[in-house]
C-alpha positions as CSV (number, residue, x, y, z in Angstrom):
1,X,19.2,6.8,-24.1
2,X,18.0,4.4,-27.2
3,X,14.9,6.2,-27.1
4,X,16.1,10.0,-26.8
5,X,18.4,8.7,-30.3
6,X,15.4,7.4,-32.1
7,X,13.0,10.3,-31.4
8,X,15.5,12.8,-32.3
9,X,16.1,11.0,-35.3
10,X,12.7,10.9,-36.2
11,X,11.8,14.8,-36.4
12,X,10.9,15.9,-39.5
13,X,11.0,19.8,-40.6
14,X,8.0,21.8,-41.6
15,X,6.9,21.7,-44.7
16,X,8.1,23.8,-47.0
17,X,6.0,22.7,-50.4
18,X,2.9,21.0,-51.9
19,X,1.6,18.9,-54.3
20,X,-1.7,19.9,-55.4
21,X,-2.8,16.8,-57.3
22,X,-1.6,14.5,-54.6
23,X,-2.3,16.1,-51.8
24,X,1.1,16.3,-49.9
25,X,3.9,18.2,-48.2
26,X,7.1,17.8,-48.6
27,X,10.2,19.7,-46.8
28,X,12.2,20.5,-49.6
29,X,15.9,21.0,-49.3
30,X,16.0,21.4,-53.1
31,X,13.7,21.2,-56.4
32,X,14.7,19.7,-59.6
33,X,15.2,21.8,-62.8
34,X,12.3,21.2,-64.0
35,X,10.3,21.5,-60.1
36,X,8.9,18.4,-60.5
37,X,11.5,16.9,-58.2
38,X,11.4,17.3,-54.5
39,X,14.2,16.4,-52.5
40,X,13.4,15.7,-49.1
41,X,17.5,14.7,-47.9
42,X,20.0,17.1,-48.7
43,X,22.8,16.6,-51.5
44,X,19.9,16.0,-53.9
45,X,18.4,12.6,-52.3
46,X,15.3,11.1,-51.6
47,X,13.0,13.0,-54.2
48,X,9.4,13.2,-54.6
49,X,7.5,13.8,-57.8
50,X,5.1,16.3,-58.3
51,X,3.4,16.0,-62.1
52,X,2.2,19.9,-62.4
53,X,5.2,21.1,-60.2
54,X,5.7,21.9,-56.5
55,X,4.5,24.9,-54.8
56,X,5.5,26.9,-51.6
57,X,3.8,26.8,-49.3
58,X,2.7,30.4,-47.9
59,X,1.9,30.9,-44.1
60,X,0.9,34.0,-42.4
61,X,2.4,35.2,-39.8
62,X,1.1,37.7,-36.8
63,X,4.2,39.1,-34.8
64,X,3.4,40.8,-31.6
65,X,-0.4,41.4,-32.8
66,X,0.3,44.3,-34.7
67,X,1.3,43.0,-38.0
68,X,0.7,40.5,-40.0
69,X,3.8,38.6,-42.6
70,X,2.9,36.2,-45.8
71,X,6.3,34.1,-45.4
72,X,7.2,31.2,-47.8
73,X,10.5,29.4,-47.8
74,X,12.0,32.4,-49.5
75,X,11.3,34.9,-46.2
76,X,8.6,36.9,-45.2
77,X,7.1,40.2,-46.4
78,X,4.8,42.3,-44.4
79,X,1.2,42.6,-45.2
């Protein structure tokens, strides 16, 4: 049972943003003002900095395939 607690505990979500200059993701539950911040807890905790500003990350997408989406942590919109 310990171990079904600790695993579970230990799933991280996709990533939602990047860091260009240093190479990283981060699942962002919220950005900063300025977008330099990344918080990766919710209620504005455990933030990572980002010098030039954190992007989304865009995936596509191909439902069923027929069509294709470009979907960021905004939604998706067909392409």
């Amino acid at each position: 049972m310990f171990l079904l607690v600790s695993l579970g505990l230990n799933v991280n979500p996709e990533p939602t943003h990047e860091c260009d200059s240093r190479e990283i993701q981060a699942h962002c539950f919220d950005l900063s003002s300025t977008g330099k911040t990344c918080y990766t807890l919710p209620g504005k905790i455990g933030g990572k900095r980002c010098t030039e500003g954190w992007q989304n990350i865009e995936i596509i997408k191909q439902i069923a395939n027929t069509k294709q989406y470009l979907c960021d942590n905004q939604g998706c919109e067909a392409i």
